[in-house]
PyMOL Python script that loads the backbone (N, CA, C, O; Angstrom):
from pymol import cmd

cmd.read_pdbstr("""\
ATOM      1  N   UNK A   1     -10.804 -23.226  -1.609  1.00  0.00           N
ATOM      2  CA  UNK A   1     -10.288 -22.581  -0.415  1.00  0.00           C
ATOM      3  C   UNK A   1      -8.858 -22.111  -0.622  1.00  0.00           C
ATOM      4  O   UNK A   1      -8.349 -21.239   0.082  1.00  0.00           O
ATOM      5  N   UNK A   2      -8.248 -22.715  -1.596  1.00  0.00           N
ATOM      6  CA  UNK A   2      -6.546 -22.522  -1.750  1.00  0.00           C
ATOM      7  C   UNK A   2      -6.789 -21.230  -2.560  1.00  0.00           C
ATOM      8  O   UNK A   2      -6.051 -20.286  -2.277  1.00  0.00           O
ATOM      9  N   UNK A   3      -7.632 -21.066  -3.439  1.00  0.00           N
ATOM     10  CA  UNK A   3      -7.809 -19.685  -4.587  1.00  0.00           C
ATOM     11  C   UNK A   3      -7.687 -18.747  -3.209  1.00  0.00           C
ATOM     12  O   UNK A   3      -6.714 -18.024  -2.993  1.00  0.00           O
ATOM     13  N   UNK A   4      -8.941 -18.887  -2.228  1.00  0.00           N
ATOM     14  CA  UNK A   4      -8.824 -17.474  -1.364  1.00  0.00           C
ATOM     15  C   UNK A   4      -7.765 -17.198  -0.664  1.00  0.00           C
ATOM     16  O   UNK A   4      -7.348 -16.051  -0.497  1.00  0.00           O
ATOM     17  N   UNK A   5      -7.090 -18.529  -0.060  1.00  0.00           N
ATOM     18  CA  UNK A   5      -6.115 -17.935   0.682  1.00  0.00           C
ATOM     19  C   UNK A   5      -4.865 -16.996  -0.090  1.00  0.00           C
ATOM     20  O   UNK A   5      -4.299 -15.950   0.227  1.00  0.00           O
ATOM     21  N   UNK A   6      -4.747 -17.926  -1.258  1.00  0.00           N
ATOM     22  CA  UNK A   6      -3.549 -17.153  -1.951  1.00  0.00           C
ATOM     23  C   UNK A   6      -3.768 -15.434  -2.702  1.00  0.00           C
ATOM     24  O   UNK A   6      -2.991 -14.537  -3.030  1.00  0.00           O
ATOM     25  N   UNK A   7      -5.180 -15.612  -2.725  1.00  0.00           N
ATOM     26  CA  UNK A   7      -5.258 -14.314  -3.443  1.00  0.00           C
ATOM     27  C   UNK A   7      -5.279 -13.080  -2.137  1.00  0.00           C
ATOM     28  O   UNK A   7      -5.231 -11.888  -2.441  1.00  0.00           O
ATOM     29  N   UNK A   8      -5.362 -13.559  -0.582  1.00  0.00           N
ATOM     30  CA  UNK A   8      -5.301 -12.142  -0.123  1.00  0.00           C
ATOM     31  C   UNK A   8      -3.893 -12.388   0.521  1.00  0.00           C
ATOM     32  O   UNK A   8      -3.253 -11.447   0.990  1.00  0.00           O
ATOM     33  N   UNK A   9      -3.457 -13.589   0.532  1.00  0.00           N
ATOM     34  CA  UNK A   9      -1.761 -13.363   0.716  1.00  0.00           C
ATOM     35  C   UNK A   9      -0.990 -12.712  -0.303  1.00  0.00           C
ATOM     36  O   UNK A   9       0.205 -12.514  -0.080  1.00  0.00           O
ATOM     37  N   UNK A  10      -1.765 -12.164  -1.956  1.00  0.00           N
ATOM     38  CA  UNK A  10      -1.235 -11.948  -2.479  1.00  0.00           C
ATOM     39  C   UNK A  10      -1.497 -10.405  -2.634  1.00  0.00           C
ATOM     40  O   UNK A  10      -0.917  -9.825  -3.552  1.00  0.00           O
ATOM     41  N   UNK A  11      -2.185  -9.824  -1.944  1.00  0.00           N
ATOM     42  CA  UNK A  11      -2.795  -8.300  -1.925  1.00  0.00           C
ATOM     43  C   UNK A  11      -1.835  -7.837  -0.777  1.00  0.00           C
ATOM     44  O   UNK A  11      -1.640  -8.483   0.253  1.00  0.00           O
ATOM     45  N   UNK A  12      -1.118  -6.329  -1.168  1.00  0.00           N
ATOM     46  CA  UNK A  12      -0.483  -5.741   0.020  1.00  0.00           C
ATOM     47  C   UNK A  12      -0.663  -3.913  -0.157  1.00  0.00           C
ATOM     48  O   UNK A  12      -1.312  -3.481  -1.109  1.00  0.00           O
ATOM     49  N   UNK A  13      -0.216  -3.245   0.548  1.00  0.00           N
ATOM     50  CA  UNK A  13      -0.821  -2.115   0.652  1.00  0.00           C
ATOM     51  C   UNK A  13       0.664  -1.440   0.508  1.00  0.00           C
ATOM     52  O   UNK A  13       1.781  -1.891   0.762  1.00  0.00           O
ATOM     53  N   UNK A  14       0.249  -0.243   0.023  1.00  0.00           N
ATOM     54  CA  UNK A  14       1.937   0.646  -0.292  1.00  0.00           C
ATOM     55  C   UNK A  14       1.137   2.068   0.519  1.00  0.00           C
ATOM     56  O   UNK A  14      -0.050   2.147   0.201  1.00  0.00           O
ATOM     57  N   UNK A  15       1.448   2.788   1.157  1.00  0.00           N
ATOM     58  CA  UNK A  15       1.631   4.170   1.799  1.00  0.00           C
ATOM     59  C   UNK A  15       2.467   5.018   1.044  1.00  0.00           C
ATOM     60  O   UNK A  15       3.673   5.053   0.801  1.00  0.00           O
ATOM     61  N   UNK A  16       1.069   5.969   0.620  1.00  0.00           N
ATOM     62  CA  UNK A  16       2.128   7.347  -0.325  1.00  0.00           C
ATOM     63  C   UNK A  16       1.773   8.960   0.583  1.00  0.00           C
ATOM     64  O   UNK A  16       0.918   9.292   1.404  1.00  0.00           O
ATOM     65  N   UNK A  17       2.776   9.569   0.003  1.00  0.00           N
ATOM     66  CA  UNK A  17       2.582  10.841   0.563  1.00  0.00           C
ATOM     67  C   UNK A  17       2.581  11.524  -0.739  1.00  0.00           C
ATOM     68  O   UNK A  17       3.199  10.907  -1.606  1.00  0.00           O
ATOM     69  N   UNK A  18       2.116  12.499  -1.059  1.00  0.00           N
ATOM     70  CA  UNK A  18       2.441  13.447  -1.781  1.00  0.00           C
ATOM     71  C   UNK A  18       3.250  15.006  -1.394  1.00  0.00           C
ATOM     72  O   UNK A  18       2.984  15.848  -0.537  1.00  0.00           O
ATOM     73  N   UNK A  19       4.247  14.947  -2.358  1.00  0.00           N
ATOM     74  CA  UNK A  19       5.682  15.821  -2.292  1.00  0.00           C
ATOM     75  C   UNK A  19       5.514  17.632  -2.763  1.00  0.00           C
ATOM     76  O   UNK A  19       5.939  18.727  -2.393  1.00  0.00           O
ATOM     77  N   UNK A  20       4.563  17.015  -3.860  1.00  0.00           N
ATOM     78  CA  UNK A  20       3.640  18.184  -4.672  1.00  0.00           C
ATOM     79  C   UNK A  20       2.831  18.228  -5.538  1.00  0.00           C
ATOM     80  O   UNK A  20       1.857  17.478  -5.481  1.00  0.00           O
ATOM     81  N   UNK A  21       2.965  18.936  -6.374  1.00  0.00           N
ATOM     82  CA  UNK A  21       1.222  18.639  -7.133  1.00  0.00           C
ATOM     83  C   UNK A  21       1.011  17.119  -8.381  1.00  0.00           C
ATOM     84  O   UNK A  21       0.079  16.596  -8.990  1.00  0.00           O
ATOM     85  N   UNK A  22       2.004  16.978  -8.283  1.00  0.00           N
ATOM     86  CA  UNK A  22       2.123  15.906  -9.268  1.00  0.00           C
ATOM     87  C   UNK A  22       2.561  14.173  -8.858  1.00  0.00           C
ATOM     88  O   UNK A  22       2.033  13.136  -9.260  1.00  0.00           O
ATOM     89  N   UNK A  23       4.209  14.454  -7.515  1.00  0.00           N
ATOM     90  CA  UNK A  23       4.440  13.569  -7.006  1.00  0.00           C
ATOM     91  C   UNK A  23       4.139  12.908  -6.108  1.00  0.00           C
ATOM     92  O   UNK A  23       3.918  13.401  -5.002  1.00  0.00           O
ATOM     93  N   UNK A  24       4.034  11.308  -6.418  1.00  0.00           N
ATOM     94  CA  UNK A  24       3.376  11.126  -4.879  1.00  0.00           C
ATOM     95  C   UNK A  24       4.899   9.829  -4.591  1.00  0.00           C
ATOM     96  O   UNK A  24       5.642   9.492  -5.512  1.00  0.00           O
ATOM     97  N   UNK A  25       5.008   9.427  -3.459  1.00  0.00           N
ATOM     98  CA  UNK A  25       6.071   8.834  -3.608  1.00  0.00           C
ATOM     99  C   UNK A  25       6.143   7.686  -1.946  1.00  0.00           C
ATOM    100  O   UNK A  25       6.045   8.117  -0.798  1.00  0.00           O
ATOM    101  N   UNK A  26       6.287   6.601  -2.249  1.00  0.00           N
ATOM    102  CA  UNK A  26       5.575   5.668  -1.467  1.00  0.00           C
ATOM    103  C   UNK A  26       6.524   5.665  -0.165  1.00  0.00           C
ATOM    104  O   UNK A  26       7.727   5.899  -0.285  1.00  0.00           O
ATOM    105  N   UNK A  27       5.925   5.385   1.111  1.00  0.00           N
ATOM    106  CA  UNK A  27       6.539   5.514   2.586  1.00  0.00           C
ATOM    107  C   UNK A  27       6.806   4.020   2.798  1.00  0.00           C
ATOM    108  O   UNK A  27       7.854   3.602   3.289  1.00  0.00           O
ATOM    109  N   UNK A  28       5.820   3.262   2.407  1.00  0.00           N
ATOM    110  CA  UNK A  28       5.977   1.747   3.428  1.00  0.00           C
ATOM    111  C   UNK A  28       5.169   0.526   2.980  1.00  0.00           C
ATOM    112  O   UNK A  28       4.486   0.841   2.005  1.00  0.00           O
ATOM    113  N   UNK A  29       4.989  -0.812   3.353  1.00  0.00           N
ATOM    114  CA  UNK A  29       4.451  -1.763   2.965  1.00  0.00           C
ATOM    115  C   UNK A  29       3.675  -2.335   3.853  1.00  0.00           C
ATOM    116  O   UNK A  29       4.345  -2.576   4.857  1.00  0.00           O
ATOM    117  N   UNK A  30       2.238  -2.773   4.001  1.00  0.00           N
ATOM    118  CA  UNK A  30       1.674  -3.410   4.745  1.00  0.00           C
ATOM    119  C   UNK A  30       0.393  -4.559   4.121  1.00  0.00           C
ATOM    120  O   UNK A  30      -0.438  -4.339   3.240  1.00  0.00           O
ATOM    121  N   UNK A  31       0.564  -5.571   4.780  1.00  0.00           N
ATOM    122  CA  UNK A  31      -0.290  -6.692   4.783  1.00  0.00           C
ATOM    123  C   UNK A  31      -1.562  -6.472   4.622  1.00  0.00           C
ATOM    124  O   UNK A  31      -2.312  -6.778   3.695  1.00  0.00           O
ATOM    125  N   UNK A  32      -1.813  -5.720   5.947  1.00  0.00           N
ATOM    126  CA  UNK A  32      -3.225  -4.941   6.276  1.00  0.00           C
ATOM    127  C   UNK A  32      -3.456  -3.602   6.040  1.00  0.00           C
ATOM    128  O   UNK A  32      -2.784  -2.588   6.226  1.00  0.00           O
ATOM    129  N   UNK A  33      -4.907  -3.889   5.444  1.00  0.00           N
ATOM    130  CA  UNK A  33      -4.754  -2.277   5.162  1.00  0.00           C
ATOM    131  C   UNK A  33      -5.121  -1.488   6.591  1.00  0.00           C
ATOM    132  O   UNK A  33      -5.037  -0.262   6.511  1.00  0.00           O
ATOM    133  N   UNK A  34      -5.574  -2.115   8.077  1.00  0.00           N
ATOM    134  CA  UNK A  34      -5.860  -1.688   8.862  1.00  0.00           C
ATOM    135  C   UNK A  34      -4.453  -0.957   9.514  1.00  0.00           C
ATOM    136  O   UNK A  34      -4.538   0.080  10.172  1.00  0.00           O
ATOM    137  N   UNK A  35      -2.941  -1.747   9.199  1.00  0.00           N
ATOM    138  CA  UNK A  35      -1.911  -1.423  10.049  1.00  0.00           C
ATOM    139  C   UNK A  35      -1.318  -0.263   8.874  1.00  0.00           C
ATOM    140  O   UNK A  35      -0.176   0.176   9.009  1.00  0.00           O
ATOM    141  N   UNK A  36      -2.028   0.100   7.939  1.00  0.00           N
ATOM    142  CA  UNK A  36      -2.135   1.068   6.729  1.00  0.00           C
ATOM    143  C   UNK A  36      -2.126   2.281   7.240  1.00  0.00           C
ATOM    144  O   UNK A  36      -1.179   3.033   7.471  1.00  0.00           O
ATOM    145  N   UNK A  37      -3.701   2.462   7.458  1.00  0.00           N
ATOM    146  CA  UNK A  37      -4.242   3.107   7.626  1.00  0.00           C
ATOM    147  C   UNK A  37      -3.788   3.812   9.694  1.00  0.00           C
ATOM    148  O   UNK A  37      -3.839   4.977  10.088  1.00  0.00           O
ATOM    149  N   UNK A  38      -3.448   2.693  10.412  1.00  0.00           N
ATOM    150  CA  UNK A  38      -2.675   3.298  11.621  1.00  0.00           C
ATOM    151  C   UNK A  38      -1.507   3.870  11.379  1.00  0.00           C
ATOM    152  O   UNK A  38      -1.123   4.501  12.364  1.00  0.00           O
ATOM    153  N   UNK A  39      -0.814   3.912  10.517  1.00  0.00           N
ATOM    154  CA  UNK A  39       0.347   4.194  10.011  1.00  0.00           C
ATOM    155  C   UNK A  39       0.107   5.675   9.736  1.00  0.00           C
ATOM    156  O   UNK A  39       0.695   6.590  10.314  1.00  0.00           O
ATOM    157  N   UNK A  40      -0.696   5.792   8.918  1.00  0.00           N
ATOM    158  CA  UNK A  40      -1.078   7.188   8.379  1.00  0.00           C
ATOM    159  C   UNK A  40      -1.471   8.197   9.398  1.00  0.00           C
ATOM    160  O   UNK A  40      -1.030   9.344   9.470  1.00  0.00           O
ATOM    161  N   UNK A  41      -2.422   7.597  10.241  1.00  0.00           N
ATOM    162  CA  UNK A  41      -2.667   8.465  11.565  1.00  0.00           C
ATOM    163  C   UNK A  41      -1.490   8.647  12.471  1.00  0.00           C
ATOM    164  O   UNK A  41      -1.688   9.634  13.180  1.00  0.00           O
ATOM    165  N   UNK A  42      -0.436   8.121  12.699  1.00  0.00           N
ATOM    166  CA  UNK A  42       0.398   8.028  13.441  1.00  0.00           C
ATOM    167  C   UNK A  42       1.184   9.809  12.719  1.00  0.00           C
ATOM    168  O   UNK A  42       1.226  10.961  13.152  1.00  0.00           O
ATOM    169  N   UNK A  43       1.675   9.106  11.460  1.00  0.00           N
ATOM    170  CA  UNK A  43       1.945  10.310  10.236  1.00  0.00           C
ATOM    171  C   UNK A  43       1.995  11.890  10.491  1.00  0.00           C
ATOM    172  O   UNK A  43       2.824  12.791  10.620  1.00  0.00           O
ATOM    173  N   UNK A  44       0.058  11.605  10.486  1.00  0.00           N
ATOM    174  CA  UNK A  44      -0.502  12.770  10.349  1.00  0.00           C
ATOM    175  C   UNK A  44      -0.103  13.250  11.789  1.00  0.00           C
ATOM    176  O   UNK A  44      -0.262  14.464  11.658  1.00  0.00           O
ATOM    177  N   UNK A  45       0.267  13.081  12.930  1.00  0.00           N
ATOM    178  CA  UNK A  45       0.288  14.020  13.847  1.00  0.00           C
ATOM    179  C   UNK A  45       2.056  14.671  13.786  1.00  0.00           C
ATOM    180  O   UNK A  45       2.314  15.818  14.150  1.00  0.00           O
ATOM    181  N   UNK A  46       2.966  13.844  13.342  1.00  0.00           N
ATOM    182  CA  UNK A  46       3.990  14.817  12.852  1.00  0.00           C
ATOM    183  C   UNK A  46       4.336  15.866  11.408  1.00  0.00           C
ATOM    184  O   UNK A  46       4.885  16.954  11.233  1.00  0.00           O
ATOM    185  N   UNK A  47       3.726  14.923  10.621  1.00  0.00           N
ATOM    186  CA  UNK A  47       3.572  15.806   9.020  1.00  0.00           C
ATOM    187  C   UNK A  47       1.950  16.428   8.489  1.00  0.00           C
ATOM    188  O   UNK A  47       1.261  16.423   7.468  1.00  0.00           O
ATOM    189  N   UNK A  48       1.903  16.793   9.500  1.00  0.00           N
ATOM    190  CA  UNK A  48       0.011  17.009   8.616  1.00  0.00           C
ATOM    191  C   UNK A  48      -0.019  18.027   7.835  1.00  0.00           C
ATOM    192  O   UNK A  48      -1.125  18.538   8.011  1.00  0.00           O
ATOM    193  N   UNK A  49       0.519  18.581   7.123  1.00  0.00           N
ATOM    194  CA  UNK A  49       0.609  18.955   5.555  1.00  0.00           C
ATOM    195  C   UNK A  49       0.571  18.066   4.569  1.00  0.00           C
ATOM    196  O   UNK A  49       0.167  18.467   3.477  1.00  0.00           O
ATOM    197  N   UNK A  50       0.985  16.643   4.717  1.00  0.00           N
ATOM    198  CA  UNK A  50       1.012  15.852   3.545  1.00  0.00           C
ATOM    199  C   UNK A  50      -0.265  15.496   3.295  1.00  0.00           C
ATOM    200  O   UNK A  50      -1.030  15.400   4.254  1.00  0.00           O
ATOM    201  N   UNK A  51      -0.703  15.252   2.053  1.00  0.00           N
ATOM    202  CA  UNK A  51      -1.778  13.947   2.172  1.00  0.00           C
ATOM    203  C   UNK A  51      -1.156  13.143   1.919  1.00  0.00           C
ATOM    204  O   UNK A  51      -0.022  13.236   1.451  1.00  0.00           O
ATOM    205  N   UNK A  52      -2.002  11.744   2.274  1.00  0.00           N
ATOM    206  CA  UNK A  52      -1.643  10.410   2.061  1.00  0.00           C
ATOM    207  C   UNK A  52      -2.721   9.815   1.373  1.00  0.00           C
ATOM    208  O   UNK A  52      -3.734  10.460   1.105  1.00  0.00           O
ATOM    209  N   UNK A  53      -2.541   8.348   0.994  1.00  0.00           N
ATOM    210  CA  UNK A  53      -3.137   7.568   0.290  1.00  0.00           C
ATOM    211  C   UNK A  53      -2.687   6.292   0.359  1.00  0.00           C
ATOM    212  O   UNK A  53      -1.501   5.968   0.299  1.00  0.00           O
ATOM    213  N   UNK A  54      -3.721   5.475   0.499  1.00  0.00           N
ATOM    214  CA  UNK A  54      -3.445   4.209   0.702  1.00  0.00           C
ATOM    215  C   UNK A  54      -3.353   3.280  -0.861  1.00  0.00           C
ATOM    216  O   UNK A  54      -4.506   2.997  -1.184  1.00  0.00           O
ATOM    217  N   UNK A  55      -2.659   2.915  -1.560  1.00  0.00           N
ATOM    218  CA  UNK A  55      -2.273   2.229  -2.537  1.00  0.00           C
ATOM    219  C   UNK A  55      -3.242   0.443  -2.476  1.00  0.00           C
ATOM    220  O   UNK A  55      -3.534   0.124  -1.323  1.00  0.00           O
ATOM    221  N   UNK A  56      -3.556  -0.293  -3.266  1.00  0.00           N
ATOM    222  CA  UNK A  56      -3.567  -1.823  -2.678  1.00  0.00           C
ATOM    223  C   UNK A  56      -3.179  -2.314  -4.086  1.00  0.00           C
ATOM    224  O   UNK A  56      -3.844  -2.216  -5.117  1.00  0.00           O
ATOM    225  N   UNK A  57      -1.869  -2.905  -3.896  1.00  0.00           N
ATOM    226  CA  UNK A  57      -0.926  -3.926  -4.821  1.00  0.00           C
ATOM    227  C   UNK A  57      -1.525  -5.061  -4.594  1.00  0.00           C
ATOM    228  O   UNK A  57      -2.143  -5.496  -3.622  1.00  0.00           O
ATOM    229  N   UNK A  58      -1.186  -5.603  -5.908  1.00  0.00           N
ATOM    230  CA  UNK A  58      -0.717  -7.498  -6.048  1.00  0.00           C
ATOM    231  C   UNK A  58       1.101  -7.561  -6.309  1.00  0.00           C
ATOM    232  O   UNK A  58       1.888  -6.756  -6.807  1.00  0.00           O
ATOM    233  N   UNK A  59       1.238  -8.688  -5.809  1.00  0.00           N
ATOM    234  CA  UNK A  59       2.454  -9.260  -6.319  1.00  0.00           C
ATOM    235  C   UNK A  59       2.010  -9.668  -7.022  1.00  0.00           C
ATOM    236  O   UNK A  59       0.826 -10.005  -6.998  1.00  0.00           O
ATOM    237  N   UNK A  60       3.335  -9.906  -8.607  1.00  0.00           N
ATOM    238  CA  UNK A  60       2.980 -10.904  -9.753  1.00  0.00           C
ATOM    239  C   UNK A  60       3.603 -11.837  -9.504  1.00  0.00           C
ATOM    240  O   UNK A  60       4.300 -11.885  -8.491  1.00  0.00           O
ATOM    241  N   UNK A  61       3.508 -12.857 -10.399  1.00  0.00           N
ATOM    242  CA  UNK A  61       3.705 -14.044 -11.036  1.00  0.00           C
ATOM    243  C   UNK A  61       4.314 -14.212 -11.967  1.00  0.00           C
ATOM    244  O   UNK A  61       3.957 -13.423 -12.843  1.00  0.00           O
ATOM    245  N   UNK A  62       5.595 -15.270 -12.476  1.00  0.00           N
ATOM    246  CA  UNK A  62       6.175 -15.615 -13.484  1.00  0.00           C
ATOM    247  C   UNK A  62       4.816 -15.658 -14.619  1.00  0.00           C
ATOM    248  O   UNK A  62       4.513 -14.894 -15.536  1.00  0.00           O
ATOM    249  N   UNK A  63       4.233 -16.798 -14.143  1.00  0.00           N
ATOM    250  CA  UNK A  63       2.916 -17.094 -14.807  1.00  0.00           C
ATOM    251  C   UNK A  63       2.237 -15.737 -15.441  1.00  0.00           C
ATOM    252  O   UNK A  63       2.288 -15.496 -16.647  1.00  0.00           O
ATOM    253  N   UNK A  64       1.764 -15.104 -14.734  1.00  0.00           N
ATOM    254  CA  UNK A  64       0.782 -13.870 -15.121  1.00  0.00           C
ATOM    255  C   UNK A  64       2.084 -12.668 -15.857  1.00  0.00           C
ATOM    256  O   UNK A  64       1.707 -11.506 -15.707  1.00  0.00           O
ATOM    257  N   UNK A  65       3.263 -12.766 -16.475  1.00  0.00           N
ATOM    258  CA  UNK A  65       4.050 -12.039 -16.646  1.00  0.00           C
ATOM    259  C   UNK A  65       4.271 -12.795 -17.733  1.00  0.00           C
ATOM    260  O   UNK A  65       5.071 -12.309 -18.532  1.00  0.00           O
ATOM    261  N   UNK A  66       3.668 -14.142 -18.088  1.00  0.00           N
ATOM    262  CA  UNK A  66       3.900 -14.538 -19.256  1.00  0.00           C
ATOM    263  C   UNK A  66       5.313 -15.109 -19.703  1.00  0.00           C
ATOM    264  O   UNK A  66       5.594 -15.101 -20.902  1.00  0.00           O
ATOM    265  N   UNK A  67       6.130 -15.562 -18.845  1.00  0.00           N
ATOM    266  CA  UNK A  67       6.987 -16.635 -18.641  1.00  0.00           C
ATOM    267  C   UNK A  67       6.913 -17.828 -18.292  1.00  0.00           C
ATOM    268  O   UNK A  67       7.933 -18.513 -18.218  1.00  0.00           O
TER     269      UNK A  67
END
""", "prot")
cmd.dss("prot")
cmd.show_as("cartoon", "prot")
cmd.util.cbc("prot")
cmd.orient("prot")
Protein backbone atom coordinates (compact mmCIF):
# COMPACT_ATOMS: atom_id res chain seq x y z
CA UNK A 1 0.00 0.00 0.00
CA UNK A 2 3.06 2.41 0.77
CA UNK A 3 4.47 1.53 -3.09
CA UNK A 4 0.95 3.09 -4.32
CA UNK A 5 0.68 5.86 -2.33
CA UNK A 6 4.15 7.14 -3.02
CA UNK A 7 4.19 6.47 -6.59
CA UNK A 8 1.09 8.81 -7.42
CA UNK A 9 2.36 11.39 -4.87
CA UNK A 10 5.17 11.12 -7.00
CA UNK A 11 3.46 11.79 -10.56
CA UNK A 12 2.71 15.58 -11.39
CA UNK A 13 1.57 17.24 -14.49
CA UNK A 14 3.47 20.27 -16.31
CA UNK A 15 1.12 22.51 -18.83
CA UNK A 16 2.79 23.47 -22.16
CA UNK A 17 1.86 25.80 -24.79
CA UNK A 18 3.46 25.90 -27.91
CA UNK A 19 5.29 29.32 -29.08
CA UNK A 20 5.97 27.80 -32.64
CA UNK A 21 6.75 25.09 -34.67
CA UNK A 22 9.35 23.66 -32.66
CA UNK A 23 8.91 25.35 -29.07
CA UNK A 24 6.85 24.28 -26.57
CA UNK A 25 7.44 25.88 -23.22
CA UNK A 26 5.75 24.94 -19.89
CA UNK A 27 2.83 27.31 -18.10
CA UNK A 28 2.28 25.50 -14.69
CA UNK A 29 2.29 22.51 -12.26
CA UNK A 30 -0.46 20.31 -11.16
CA UNK A 31 -1.11 17.28 -8.92
CA UNK A 32 -4.11 16.40 -10.96
CA UNK A 33 -4.27 15.95 -14.19
CA UNK A 34 -8.05 16.89 -13.86
CA UNK A 35 -7.04 20.61 -12.37
CA UNK A 36 -4.64 20.19 -15.74
CA UNK A 37 -6.74 19.84 -17.95
CA UNK A 38 -9.33 22.82 -16.27
CA UNK A 39 -6.51 24.94 -16.57
CA UNK A 40 -6.22 24.50 -20.23
CA UNK A 41 -9.89 25.17 -20.84
CA UNK A 42 -9.84 28.16 -18.80
CA UNK A 43 -6.60 29.08 -21.35
CA UNK A 44 -8.25 28.33 -24.31
CA UNK A 45 -10.96 30.98 -23.98
CA UNK A 46 -8.29 33.84 -23.77
CA UNK A 47 -5.38 32.36 -26.04
CA UNK A 48 -7.03 29.95 -28.44
CA UNK A 49 -4.35 30.03 -30.96
CA UNK A 50 -2.07 28.09 -28.76
CA UNK A 51 -2.13 24.46 -28.47
CA UNK A 52 -1.54 22.90 -25.35
CA UNK A 53 -0.48 19.69 -23.93
CA UNK A 54 -0.59 18.09 -20.94
CA UNK A 55 3.00 16.75 -19.87
CA UNK A 56 2.93 13.83 -16.78
CA UNK A 57 6.36 14.05 -14.74
CA UNK A 58 7.93 12.07 -11.92
CA UNK A 59 10.02 13.64 -9.39
CA UNK A 60 13.39 11.88 -8.90
CA UNK A 61 15.23 10.48 -6.31
CA UNK A 62 18.77 10.68 -4.90
CA UNK A 63 18.38 6.89 -5.13
CA UNK A 64 17.16 6.56 -8.80
CA UNK A 65 19.92 9.33 -9.81
CA UNK A 66 22.35 6.98 -8.52
CA UNK A 67 23.68 8.71 -5.43
Amino acid sequence: MAAIIYTTLNKFYKVQHQMNNLCWTGDTFFRRKADAQKYIEQKKKIFDSYPFRIVECTFSTLKSLGF
